[in-house]
C-alpha positions in Angstrom: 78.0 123.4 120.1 75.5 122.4 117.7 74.6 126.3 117.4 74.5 126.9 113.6 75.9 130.3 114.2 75.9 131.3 110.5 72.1 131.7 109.5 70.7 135.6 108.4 70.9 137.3 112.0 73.0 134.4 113.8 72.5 130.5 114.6 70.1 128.4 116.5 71.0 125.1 118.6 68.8 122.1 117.2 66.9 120.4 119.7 67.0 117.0 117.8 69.3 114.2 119.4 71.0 111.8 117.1 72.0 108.4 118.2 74.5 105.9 117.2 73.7 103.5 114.3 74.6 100.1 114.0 74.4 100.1 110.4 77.6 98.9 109.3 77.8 101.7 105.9 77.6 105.0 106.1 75.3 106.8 104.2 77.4 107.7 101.2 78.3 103.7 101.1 77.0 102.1 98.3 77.7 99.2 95.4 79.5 96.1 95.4 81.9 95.6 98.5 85.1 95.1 96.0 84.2 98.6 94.3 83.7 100.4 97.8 87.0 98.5 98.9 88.9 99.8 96.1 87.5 103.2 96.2 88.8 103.8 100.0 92.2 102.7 98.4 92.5 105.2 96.1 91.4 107.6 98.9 91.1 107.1 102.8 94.6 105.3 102.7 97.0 107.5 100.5 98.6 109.6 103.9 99.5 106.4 105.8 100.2 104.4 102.5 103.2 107.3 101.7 104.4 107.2 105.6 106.9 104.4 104.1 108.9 107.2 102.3 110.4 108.7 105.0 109.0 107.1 108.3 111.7 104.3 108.8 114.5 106.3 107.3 113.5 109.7 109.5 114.0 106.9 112.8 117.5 106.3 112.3 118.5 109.4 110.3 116.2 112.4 111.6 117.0 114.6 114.6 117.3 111.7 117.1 119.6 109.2 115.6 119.5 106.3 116.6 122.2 103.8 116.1 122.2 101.2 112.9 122.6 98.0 114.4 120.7 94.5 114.7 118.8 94.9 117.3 117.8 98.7 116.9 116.5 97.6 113.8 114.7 94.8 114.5 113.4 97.2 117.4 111.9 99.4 115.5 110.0 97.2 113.3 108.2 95.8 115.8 107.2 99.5 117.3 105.9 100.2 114.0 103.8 96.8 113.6 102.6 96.8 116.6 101.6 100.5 116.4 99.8 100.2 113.5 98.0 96.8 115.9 96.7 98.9 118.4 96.4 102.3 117.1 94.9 102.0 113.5 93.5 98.1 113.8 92.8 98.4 117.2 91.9 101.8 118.2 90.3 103.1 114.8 89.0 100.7 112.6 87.8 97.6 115.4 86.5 100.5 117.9 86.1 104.1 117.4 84.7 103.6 113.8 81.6 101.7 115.4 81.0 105.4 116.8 79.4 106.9 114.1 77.1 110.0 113.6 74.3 108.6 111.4 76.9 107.1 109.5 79.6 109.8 109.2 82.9 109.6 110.8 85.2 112.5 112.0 86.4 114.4 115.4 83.5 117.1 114.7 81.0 114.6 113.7 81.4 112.6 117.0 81.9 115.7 118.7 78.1 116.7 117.5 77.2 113.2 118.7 78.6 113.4 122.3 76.9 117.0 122.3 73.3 115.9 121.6 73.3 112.7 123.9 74.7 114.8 126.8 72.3 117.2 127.2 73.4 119.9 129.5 76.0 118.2 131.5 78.8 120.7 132.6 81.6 119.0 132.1 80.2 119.1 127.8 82.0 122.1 127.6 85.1 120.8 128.4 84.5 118.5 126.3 83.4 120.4 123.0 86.6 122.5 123.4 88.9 119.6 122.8 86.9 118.3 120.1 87.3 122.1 118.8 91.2 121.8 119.5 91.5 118.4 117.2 89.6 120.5 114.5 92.3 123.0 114.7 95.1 120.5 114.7 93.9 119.0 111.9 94.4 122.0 109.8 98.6 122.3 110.9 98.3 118.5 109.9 96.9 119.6 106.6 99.4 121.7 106.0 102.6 119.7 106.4 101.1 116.3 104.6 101.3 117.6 101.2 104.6 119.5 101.9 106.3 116.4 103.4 104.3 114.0 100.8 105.5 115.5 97.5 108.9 116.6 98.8 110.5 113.1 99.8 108.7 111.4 97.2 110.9 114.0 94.4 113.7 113.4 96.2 114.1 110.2 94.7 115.4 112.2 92.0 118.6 112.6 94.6 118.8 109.2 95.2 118.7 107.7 91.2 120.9 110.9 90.1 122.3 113.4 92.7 122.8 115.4 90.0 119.3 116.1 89.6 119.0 117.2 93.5 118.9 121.1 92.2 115.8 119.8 90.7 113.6 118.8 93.6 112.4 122.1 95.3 111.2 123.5 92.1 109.4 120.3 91.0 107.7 119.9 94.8 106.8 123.6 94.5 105.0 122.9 90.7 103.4 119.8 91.8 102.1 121.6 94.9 100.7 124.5 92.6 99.4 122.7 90.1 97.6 120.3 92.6 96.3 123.0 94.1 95.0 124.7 91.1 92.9 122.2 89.9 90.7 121.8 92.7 88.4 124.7 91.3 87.5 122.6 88.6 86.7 119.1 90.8 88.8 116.0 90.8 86.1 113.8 89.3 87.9 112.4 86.1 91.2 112.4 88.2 89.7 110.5 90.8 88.6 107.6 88.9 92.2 106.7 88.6 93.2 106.7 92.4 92.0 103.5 93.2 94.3 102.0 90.4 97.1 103.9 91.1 97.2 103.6 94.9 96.5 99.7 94.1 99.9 99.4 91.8 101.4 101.7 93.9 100.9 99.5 97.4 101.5 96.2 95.2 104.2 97.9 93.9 106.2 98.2 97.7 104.6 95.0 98.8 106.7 93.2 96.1 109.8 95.2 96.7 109.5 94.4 100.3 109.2 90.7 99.6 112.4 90.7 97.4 114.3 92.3 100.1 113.0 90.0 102.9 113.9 86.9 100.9 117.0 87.9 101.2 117.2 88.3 105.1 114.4 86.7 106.5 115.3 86.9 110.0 114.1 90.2 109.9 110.6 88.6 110.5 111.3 88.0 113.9 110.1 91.4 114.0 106.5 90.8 114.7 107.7 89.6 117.8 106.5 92.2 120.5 109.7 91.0 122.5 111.9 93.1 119.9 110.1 95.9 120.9 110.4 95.4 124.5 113.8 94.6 124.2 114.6 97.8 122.5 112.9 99.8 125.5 115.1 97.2 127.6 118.7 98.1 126.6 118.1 101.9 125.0 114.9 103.1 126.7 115.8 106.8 126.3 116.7 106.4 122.7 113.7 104.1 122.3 111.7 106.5 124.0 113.0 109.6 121.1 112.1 106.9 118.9 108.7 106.9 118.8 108.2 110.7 117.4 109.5 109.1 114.3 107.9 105.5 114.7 104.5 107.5 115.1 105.0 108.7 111.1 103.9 104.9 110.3 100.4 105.5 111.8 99.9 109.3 110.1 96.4 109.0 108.5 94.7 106.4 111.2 92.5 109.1 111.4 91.1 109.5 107.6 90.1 105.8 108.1 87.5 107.6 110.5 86.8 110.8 108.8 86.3 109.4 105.7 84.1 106.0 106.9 80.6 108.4 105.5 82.0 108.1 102.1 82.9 104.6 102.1 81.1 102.8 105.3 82.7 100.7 107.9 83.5 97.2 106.5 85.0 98.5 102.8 87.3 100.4 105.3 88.1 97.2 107.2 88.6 95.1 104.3 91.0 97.2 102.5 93.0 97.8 105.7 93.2 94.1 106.7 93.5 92.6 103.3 95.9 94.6 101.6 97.1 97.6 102.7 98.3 96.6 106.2 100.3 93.4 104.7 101.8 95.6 101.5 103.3 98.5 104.5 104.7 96.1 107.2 106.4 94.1 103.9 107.7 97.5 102.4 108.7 98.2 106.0 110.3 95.0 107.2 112.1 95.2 103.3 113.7 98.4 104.2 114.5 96.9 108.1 116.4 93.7 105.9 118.0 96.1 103.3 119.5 98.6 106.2 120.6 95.0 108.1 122.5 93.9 104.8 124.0 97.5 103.9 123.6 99.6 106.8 124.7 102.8 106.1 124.9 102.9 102.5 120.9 102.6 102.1 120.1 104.9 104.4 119.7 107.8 102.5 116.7 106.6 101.5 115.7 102.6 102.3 112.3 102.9 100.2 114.2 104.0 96.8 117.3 102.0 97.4 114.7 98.7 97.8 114.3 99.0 94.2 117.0 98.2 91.1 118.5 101.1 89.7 116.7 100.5 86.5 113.1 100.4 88.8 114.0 104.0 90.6 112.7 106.4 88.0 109.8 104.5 87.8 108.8 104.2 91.3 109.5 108.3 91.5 106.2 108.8 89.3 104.2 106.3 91.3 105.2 107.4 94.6 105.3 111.1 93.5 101.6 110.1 92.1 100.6 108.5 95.4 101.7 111.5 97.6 99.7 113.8 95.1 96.3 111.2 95.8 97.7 111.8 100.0 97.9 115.3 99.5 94.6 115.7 97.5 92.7 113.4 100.2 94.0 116.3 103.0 93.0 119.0 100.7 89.3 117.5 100.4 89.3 116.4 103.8 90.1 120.3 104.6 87.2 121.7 102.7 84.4 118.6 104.3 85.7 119.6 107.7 85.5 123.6 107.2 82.3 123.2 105.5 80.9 121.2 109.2 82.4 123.4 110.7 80.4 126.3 109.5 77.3 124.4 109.5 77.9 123.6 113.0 78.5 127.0 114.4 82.3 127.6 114.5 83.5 129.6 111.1 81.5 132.4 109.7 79.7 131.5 106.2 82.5 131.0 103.1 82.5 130.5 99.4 81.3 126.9 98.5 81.0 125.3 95.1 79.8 122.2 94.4 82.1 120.4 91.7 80.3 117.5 91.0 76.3 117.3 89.7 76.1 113.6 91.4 77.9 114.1 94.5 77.0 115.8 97.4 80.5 115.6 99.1 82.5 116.8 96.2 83.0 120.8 96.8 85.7 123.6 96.5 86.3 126.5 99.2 88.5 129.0 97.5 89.6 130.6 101.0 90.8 127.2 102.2 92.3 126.3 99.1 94.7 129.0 98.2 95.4 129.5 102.0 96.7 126.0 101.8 98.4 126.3 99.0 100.1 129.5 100.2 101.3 127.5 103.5 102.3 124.3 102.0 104.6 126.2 99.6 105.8 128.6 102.3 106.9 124.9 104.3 108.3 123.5 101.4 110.3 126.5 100.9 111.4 127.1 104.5 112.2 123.5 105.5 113.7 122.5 102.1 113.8 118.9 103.0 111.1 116.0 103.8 113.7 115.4 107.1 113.1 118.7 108.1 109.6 118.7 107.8 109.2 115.1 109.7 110.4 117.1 112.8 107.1 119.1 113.1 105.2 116.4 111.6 103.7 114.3 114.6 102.4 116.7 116.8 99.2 117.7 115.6 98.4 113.9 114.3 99.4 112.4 118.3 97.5 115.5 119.6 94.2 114.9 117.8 95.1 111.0 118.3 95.0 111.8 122.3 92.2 114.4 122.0 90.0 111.0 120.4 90.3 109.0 123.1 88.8 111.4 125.4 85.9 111.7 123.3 86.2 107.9 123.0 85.9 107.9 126.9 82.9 109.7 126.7 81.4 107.6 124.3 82.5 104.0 125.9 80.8 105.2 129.6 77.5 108.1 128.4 76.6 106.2 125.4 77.4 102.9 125.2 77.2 101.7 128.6 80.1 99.7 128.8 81.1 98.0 132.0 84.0 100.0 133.6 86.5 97.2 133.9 86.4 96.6 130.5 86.1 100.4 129.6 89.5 101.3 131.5 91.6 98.2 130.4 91.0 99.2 127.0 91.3 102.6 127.6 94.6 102.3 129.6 96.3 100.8 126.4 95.0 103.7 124.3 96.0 106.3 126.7 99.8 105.0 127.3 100.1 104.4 124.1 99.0 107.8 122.5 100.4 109.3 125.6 104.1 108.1 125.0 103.9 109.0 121.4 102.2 112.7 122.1 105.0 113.0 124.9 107.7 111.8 122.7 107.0 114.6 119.8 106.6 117.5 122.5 110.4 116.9 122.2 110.7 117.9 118.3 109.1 121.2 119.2 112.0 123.4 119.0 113.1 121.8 115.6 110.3 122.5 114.0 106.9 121.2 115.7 105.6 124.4 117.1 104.4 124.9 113.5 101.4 122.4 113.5 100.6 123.9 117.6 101.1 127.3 116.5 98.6 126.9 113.6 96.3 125.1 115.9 96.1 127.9 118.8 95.4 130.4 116.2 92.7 128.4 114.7 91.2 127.4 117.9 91.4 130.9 118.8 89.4 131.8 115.9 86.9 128.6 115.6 85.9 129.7 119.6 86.0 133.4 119.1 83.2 133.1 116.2 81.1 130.9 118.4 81.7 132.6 121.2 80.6 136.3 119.7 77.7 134.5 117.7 76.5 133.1 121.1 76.5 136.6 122.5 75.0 138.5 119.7 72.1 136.3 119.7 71.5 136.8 123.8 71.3 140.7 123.0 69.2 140.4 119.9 66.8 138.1 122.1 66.8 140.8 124.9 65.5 143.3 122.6 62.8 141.1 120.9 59.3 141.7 120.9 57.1 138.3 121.4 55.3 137.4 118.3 51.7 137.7 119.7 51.6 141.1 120.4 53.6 142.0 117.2 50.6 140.4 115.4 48.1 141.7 117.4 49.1 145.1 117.2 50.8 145.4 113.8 48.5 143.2 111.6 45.5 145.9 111.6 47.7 148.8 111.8 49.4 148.1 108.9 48.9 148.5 105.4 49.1 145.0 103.7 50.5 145.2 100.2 50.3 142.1 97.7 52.6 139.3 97.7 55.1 137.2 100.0 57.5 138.3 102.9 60.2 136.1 104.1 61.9 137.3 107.0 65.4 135.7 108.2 65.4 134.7 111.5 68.0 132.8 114.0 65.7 132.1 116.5 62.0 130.2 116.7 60.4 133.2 119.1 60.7 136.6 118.6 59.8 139.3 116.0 63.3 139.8 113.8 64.8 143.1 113.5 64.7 143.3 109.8 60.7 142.8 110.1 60.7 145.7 112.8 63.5 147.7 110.8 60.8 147.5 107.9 57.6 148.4 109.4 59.0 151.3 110.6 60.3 152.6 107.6 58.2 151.2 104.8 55.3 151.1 106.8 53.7 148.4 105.1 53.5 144.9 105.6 52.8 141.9 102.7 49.9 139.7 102.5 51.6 136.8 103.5 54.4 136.9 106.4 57.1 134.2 106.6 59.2 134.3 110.0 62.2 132.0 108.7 64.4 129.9 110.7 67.0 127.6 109.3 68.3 125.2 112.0 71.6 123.0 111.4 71.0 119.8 113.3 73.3 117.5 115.0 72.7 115.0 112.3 74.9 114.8 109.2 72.0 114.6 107.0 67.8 115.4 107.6 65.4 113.5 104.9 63.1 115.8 103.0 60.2 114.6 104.8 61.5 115.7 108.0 62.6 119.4 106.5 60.0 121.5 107.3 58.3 122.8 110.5 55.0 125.3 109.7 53.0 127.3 112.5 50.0 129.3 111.6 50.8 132.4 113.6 47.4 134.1 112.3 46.4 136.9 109.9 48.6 135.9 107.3 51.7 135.4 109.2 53.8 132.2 109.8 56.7 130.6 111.4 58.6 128.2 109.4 61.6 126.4 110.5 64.0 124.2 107.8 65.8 121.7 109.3 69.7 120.8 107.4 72.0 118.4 108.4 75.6 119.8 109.5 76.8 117.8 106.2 73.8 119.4 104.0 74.1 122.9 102.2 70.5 125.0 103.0 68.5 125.5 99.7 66.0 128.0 100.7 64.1 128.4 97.6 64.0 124.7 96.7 62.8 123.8 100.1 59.7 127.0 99.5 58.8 125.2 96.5 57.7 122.0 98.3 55.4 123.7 100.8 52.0 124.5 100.3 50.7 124.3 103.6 49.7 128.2 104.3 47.9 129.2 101.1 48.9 129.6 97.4 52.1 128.2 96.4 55.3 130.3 96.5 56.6 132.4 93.7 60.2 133.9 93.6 59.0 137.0 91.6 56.2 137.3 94.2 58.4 136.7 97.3 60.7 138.9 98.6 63.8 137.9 101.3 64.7 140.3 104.0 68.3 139.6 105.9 69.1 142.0 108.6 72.8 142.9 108.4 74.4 143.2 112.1 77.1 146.0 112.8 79.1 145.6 116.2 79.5 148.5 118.5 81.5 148.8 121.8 79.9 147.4 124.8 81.2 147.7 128.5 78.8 144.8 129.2 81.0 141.8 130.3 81.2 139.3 126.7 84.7 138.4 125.3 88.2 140.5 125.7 88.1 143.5 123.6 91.4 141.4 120.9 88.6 139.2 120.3 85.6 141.2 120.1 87.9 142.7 117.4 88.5 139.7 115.2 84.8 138.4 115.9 84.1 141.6 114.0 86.1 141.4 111.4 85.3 138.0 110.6 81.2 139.0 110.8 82.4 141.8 108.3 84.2 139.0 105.7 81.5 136.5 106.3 80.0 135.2 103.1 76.5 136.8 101.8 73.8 135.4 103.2 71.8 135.4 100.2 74.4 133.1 98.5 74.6 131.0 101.3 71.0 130.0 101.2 71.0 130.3 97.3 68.2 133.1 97.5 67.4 134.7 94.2 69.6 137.9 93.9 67.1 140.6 92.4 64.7 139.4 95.2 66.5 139.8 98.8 66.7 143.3 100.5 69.3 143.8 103.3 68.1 145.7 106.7 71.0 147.1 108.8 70.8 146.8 112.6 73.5 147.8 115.6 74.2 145.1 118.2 76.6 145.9 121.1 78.5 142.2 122.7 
């Protein structure tokens, strides 16, 4: 899996094998506790911190109605504590986030982990497949946040005026666009604001929450597991529907996880526990009291009728700013988890830009971003309404959510050891729980939650279809290769030797690459100094500069050099050259010159992949981004060799 499948003529597996840390920060996790607290605020809580716009109303009002009553109520206020108990507090944040990959979090990141520390272990294929699988859900997921974010936080505009309802596509659409269109030039200066907006904006429903529950507190009986058992008791089937809307509460566990690298473990845990798991079980238990005292009347929407009339337009622009924060969280989350999965073997080579001079993490991927946009728009256009889009909400987030705890499984028995009793009981709560909820959206499919699978299958499809035809093509470019040795030995006294540096692009450590071949045999020449180039994407999320490099003197002025990245690290070929002076005079970019070999597919009745897919694997090798931008090589210095491959 760890096959960097992007590198000049293909990828190359690392042989390195990362182990779990036991620092308690990720890498990226620095400064005062308080700072790093309020920072994973503004950012690694915004989807789940907007689920109270529509989750609670979407369980009584969405396509499985359930009835308004007492009990029903007090029901489903305890599914959604105690959800948020096991699955976030539980699940994510007391286990899973001690799993991390040299301090990065994420369903690719621990997928790299469990792929290094098995080895070769058959049943790792299975394996790497569904961590492939959550990848591609997460994209449908990324899709239908923003959409369903934006759009019932402007419908407030319904609920203060219904006048202004004519208003509400067009303003979700120009949000959407304009959030979109900023990403090219970084988020930076808007950024520094999330933390304080998400903080009024969670302090903001905690207090309306309060107000309402002061005025029925016997909603708190709620945190009562018996309220939820009870509801199972005397309307199990409806209780059972219930939980593909219940399961809206808990959207975003997962960006607690994915985003632990840029905040570290405890800030994470600290901000849940202290603050933003109290402020959305008071907004939620408010809107549980509110529906008990007016039923029907506040159902329309139970988060903007908790407020005064007076308070509504207000809370519009915080919430509307909060589910921008959500939406641009998804947005960067998209462009960190394409840009692993390049590095890591499964998307050809795109577009990135960096966006921010100080930070590493900060970047913009142009293809992701306007596809994005493109979809989210196309949702909010063809749904029309957040209740609409709830219905195929659900299934990618309790399909990835399922897909974890089978890496999880992996990772409690291969790595950590843990004594099976223990193991299964807490596994058997995880399973059921995830299970029932995965089970219970399979049931919104026809209404609109094929979307999210349908998105998935075809990115699966193309995330394995590029390793797959990158695995291949390497197998029949190492068939054909001649062993260094006798390259040297026969070539470097045949040869004319010219002045000055040759770096040939390799993806694999042995071998003579075609673009050397390709050039000896027209040019005829070969330079003074030979550079057989290998750049290696490790299962590590980031390799120290002292650990970069890797020189062999071949002899007779040739030499294999291998640069070692980390899957979150972008290569920088020449700056890497720069630091080396291990095999003679220091490197020059007007005395070096780069040589990529450019691979065209031809028709093959070996056995490899269907001949749909050896289709697509070609077009996507033919829209792959430049290698020579990719590694940042000078442009006036790199030549391009063409060779034929059949897969």
């Amino acid at each position: 899996m760890a096959e960097d499948s992007n590198k000049a003529a293909g990828d190359e597996a690392s042989s390195t094998s990362p182990v779990l840390t036991a620092h308690p920060h990720g890498h990226g996790a620095q400064g005062s506790m308080a700072k790093m607290a309020m920072g994973a605020i503004g950012i690694v809580f915004g989807d789940i911190g907007t689920s109270p716009l529509y989750a609670f109303r979407e369980t009584f009002a969405g396509h499985h109605k359930l009835a308004l009553d007492h009990d029903h109520i007090l029901g489903v206020i305890s599914l959604m504590f105690w959800s948020m108990m096991l699955v976030v507090t539980l699940k994510y944040v007391s286990v899973i986030m001690r799993a991390d990959n040299k301090g990065e979090g994420g369903s690719l990141a621990l997928l790299a982990l469990i792929n290094s520390q098995s080895g070769t272990k058959k049943w790792t294929s299975g394996i790497v497949l569904l961590g492939v699988f959550a990848t591609a859900l997460f994209y449908g997921d990324s899709m239908i946040t923003p959409a369903v974010s934006v759009l019932s936080a402007v419908e407030g505009l319904a609920v203060y005026n219904p006048r202004l309802e004519p208003l509400i596509l067009p303003a979700a659409v120009l949000i959407l666009f304009g959030l979109f269109s900023i990403q090219r030039g970084g988020t930076n200066r808007v950024a520094a604001m999330f933390g304080p907006i998400m903080l009024l904006y969670f302090c903001t429903i905690a207090t309306l929450g309060v107000i309402s529950i002061a005025l029925s507190p016997g909603v708190l009986v709620a945190f009562n597991p018996y309220w939820a058992i009870y509801f199972f008791y005397i309307d199990p089937l409806a209780a059972f529907l219930a939980l593909g809307s219940v399961v809206l509460a808990v959207t975003g566990a997962e960006a607690l996880y994915a985003d632990m690298g840029h905040f570290g473990r405890n800030p994470i845990r600290v901000s849940w526990l202290t603050f933003v798991l109290p402020a959305l079980m008071l907004n939620y238990m408010g809107q549980g009291a509110l529906l008990i005292r007016e039923g029907y009347a506040a159902l329309e929407s139970p988060f903007y009728n908790l407020a005064p009339t007076w308070l509504q337009l207000p809370l519009i622009g915080i919430a509307t700013l909060a589910a921008i924060i959500a939406s641009q969280a998804v947005i960067s989350g998209a462009f960190s988890v394409t840009q692993q999965a390049i590095q890591l073997g499964f998307m050809p080579r795109l577009r990135i830009s960096h966006t921010s001079a100080s930070t590493a993490g900060q970047i913009y991927i142009p293809l992701v971003n306007w596809g994005l946009m493109v979809m989210v728009i196309l949702l909010v256009l063809s749904f029309r309404t957040s209740s609409n889009l709830t219905a195929a909400y659900g299934i990618a987030v309790t399909g990835a959510m399922f897909i974890d705890n089978v890496l999880l499984t992996v990772v409690l028995f291969r790595l950590w050891k843990w004594h099976w009793a223990g193991a299964v009981a807490l596994l058997s709560v995880f399973y059921i729980v995830d299970g029932a909820y995965l089970a219970a959206n399979l049931t919104k499919v026809p209404d609109g939650g094929w979307f999210p699978l349908f998105i998935g299958f075809v990115i699966f499809t193309l995330l394995t279809t590029w390793s797959r035809g990158r695995q291949l093509m390497m197998e029949r470019m190492r068939e054909s290769a001649m062993p260094i040795p006798v390259f040297v030995a026969s070539a470097a006294n045949s040869a004319v030797r010219v002045p000055g540096t040759a770096v040939f692009m390799t993806s694999t450590a042995d071998g003579v690459p075609h673009a050397l071949l390709h050039n000896l045999k027209h040019n005829k020449v070969l330079h003074e100094r030979v550079i057989l180039l290998t750049v290696k994407i490790t299962d590590e999320p980031v390799v120290h500069d002292d650990a970069r490099c890797h020189l062999e003197d071949l002899g007779r002025g040739f030499f294999r050099l291998v640069l070692r990245y980390g899957f979150m690290q972008e290569p920088d070929v020449p700056a890497a050259l720069k630091r080396i002076h291990e095999c003679g005079q220091s490197f020059k970019m007007m005395d070096t010159s780069f040589f990529l070999a450019r691979q065209t597919l031809l028709p093959s009745s070996r056995p490899g992949m269907a001949v749909w897919r050896e289709k697509i694997f070609a077009w996507m090798l033919r829209n792959a981004e430049s290698a020579m931008e990719f590694f940042r090589l000078p442009t006036n210095r790199v030549v391009e060799l063409g060779s034929q491959v059949e897969i």
